[in-house]
N, C-alpha and C positions, 0 to 999 in steps of 0.2 A: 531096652529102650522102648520106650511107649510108643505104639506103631504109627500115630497119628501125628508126633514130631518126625519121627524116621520119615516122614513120608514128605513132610514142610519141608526137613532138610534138602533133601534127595531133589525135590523141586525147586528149591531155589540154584542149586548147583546146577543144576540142565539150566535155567535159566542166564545165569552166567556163562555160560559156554556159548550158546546160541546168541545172547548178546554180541560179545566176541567175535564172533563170527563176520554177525552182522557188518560189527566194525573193519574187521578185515577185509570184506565183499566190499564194501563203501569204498574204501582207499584205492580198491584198485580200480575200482568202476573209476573214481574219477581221473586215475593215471591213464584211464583209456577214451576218455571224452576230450575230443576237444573245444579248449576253453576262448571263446571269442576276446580276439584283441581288446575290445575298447569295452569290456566288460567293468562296473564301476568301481566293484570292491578291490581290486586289483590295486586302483590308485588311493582308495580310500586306507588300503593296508600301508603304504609307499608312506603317507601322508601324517599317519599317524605312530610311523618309525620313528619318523622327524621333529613330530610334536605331540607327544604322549597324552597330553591338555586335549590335543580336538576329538579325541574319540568321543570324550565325554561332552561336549559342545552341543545342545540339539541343534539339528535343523534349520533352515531360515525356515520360519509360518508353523514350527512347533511350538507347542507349549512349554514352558520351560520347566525342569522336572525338577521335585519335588524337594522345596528348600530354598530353591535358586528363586530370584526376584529377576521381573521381565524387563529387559532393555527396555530406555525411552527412542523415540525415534531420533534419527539423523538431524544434527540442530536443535534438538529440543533440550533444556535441562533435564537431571533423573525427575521425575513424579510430575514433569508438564507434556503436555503435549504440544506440537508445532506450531508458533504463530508467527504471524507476519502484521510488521506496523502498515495502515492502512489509514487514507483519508473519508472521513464520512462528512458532506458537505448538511449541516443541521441548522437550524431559526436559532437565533441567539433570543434573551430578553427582549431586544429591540427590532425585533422581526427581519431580520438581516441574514443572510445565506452563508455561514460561516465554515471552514475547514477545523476540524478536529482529527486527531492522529489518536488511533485505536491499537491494540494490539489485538487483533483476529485469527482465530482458528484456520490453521493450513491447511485447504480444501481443495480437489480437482474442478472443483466450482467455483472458482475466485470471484468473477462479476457476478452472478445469481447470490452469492454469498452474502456480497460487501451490498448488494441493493438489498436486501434482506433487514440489512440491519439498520435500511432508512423509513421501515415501517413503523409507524407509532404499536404501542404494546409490547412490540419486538423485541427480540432478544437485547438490541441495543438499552432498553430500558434503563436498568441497574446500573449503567454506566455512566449515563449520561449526568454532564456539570448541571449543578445549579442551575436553574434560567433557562436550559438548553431541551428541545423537543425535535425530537425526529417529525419527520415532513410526510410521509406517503399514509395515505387511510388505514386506519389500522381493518385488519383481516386480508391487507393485499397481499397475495401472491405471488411469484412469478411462474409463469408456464415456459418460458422457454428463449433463450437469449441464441441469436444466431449474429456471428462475426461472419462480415462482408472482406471482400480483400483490400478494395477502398480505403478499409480502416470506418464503415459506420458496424454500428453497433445496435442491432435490432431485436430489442427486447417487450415480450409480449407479458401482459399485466392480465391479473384476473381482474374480472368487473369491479371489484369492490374499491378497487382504483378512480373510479369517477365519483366516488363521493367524498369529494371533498368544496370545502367553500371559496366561492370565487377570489375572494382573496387573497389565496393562496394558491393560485393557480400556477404566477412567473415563478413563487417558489420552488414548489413541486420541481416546477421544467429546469430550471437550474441548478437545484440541488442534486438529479438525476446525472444533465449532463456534466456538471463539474466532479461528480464520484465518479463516474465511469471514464470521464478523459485522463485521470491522472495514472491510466496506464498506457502506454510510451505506444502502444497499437494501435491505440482507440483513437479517432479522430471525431468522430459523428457520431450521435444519437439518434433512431428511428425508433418510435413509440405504437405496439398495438394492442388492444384490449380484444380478449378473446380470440387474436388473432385476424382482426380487421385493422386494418393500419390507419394510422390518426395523421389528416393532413391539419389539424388543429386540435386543440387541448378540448377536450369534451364540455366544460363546466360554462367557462368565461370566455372562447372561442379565439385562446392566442394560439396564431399562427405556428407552425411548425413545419410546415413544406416537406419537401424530404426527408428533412432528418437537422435536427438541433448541434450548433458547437457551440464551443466557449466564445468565437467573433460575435455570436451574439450578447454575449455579455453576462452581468454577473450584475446586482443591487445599482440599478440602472441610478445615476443619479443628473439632475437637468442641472447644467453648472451657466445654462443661457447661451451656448454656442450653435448655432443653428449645425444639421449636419452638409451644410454647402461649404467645401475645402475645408473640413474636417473629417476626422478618422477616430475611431473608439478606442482606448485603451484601459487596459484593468490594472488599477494600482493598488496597492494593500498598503491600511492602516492600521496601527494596534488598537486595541479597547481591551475590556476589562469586567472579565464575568464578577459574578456576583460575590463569589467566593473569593474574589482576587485575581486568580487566574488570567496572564495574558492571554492572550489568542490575536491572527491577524484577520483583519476584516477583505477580503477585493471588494470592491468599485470598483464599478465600468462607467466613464465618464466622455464628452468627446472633447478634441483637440485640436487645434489646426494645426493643418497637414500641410501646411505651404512654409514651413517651417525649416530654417536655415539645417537645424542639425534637431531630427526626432529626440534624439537621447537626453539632449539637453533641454528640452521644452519636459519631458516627463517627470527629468530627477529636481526641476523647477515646480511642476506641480506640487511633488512631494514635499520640498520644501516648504511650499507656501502651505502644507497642510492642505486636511479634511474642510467641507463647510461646516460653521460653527453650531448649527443644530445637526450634528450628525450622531454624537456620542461618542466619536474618535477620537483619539488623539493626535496630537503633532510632535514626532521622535528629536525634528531638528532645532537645535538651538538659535538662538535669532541672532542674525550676524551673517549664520550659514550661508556659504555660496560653492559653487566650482570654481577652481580657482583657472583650469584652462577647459577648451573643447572635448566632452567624450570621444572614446576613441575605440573602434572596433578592429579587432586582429584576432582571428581563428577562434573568433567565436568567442572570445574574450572581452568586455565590455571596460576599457580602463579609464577611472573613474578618479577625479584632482580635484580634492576641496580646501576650501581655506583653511585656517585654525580655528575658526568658529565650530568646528565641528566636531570638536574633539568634546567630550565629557570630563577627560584630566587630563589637561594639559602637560604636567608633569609627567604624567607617565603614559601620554600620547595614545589612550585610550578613547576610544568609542563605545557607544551602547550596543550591546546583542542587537535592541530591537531598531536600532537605527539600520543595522546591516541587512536584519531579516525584511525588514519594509524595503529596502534598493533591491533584495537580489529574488526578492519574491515579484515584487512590481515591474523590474528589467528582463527576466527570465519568463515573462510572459508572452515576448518577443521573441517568435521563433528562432532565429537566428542567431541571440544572445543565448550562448552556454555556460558564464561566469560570468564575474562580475570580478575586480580588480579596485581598491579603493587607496588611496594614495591621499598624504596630507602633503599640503607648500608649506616646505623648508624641516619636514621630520624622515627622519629616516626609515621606520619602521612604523605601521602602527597596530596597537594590539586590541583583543578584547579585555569585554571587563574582568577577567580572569589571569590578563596577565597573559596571556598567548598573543604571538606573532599571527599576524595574517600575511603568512608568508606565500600562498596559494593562493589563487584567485579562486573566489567562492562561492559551488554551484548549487545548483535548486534542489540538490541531491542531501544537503546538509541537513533541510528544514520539511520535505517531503521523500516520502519512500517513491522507490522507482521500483517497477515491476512491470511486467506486460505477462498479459494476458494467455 
C-alpha cells in the first residue's frame, strides 16, 4: 500500500476514535451538571412533542425563512397593512368645513398622523374628492402634540403654519378642532407655533383663549336670532360633491333657548331645512312633522313623525340621509347617545334596503370612534 494513503488512513481512524470520545466525555459532563429549572429549551422541547409544526415556526421579530411569505399584522388583510376609518374635516367646492371618512395607516401617532393629513400637498392629496382641498399651509409640520387630563389637546405647528390668507383663517381653526375632537378624549384644542402658545389665530386675529371646541361652532351661519336667550347648535345637512357624492355638511346656527322642549325646536329646524343660498339640501318631505313630544330615556333620543315622512309608504321606508341628518344633528348633544325613530300608526320602520330599524341609532354608525 502506498505509504501516503496508509498514513490518510491511519489518521482518519485516530480521528474517529477521539471524536468518540469526545462524544462520550460530553454525555457525561452534562449527567453531572446541573441544569436550571426554568431553562427555556426544556419547554421548547415539551412544546414541540405536542406540536411538531412549531419547531419549524420562526420567532415573533424573525424573518421568515426561506420560501415562507411574512404574516400581515393583526386586523390587517394578507398584502395590506393596518388601517383605521378616520374623519378629516376639509373646504368642500363651496368653501364650507366638511367631514370626510378616510381609511389611514395605523400609527402609535394617531392625532399627529390624522392632522398631517390636513396639510395641503400632503399625503391626503391623491385622495381627495373632486372639489375638495385640504386646509393647513402646505410644508406645515407638526412638532409635537401634548394631551392634558382636561381632555385639551395641545398641538404645536411649525411656522409655516401662519402663512396662510385671512380668509381662511375660522377654517383652519375649525377644521383642526372638528379632526381632533372626533376622538371620544379630546375635548379642547390649544394651538402653538414654535412652541409659543396662540391666545389668537396669527393672520386675521380670531380669538382663541385657552384653547378651541366644537361649542364654538362649525360654518357659522346668521339665521337673524340675536344671541340674548339663544344657544348654538350644529345641525348637518346633505349636499353633493361634484362627482355626485353625498357628504353631510354641520352648521352651527343660533336658537332660542327659552324653548318648551330643546329636541323639538331642532328636529323643527331640520325640517324646515338649510337657508336657500346655502347649497344644501332639505332630506324632509313637505307635510313632515313629529307627530308627538321627543323624548329622552338613557340616553336614547325617541323620536314620532307623521307619515309624511316616510319616502314609501308601502314599505314604510325612510331615506339613509334623512336618518344620517337627525342622528348626526341630535348626537351633537352631549347627552344624546341614539336616536330612536318611530312613524304614527306603522309598526316598524326600515331603510332604503329594506332593513329594520330595530335599534336605536348611534353616531357610531356614520363616524368612527376611537380615542386617542
Amino acid at each position: 500500500m502506498n505509504k501516503k494513503i496508509a498514513g490518510l488512513f491511519t489518521s482518519v481512524i485516530g480521528l474517529s476514535i477521539l471524536l468518540a470520545g469526545c462524544s462520550l466525555k460530553g454525555e457525561q459532563a452534562v449527567d453531572e451538571v446541573d441544569v436550571p429549572q426554568d431553562t427555556t429549551y426544556v419547554d421548547e422541547l415539551e412544546k414541540n412533542a405536542l406540536d411538531p409544526g412549531a419547531a419549524e415556526a420562526p420567532a415573533e421579530g424573525d424573518a421568515p425563512a426561506e420560501g415562507e411569505e411574512e404574516q400581515p399584522e393583526e386586523g390587517a388583510k394578507e398584502g395590506e397593512s393596518a388601517t383605521a376609518k378616520r374623519q378629516l374635516f376639509l373646504m368642500d367646492a363651496n368653501g364650507m368645513v366638511v367631514p370626510m371618512t378616510f381609511e389611514l395607516p395605523q400609527t402609535n401617532e394617531v392625532a399627529k398622523e390624522t392632522l398631517e393629513y390636513l396639510v395641503k400637498d400632503g399625503p391626503v392629496t391623491d385622495m381627495l374628492p373632486n372639489g375638495f382641498q385640504a386646509v393647513l399651509p402646505a410644508g406645515t409640520t407638526i412638532n409635537g402634540i401634548d394631551a392634558q387630563e382636561d381632555g385639551t389637546l395641545i398641538v404645536d405647528f411649525s411656522k409655516e403654519f401662519n402663512e396662510y390668507e385671512a380668509a381662511s383663517e375660522k377654517k383652519i381653526l375649525e377644521s383642526i378642532t372638528y379632526t381632533l375632537t372626533q376622538f371620544e378624549n379630546v375635548k379642547n384644542v390649544a394651538i402653538r407655533v414654535e412652541g409659543q402658545e396662540l391666545a389668537k389665530m396669527p393672520v386675521d386675529g380670531t380669538p382663541i383663549g385657552k384653547s378651541y371646541s366644537r361649542a364654538d361652532g362649525i360654518n357659522l351661519m346668521d339665521n337673524g336670532i340675536t344671541t340674548v336667550n339663544s344657544q348654538s347648535v350644529t345641525l348637518y345637512f346633505p349636499a353633493e360633491a361634484v362627482d355626485g357624492t353625498p357628504y353631510e355638511v354641520p352648521v352651527t346656527e343660533r336658537m332660542n333657548s327659552n324653548a318648551e322642549n330643546d329636541y323639538e325646536e331642532i328636529v323643527n329646524a331640520l325640517i324646515d331645512g338649510p337657508a336657500m343660498d346655502s347649497n344644501l339640501s332639505n332630506v324632509f318631505n313637505t307635510g313632515s312633522a313629529l307627530a308627538s313630544e321627543p323624548t329622552l330615556k338613557d340616553g336614547i333620543l325617541n323620536l314620532e313623525f307623521n307619515t309624511e315622512v316616510l319616502s314609501n309608504v308601502d314599505e314604510a321606508a325612510i331615506t339613509d340621509q334623512l336618518m344620517e341628518t337627525l342622528v348626526m344633528s341630535l348626537t351633537e348633544l352631549e347627552e344624546v347617545e341614539a336616536v330612536s325613530v318611530k312613524v304614527e300608526g306603522v309598526e316598524e320602520v326600515f331603510n332604503e334596503h329594506g332593513e329594520a330599524y330595530a335599534e336605536p341609532v348611534s353616531r357610531e354608525q356614520y363616524v368612527p370612534a376611537e380615542k386617542l
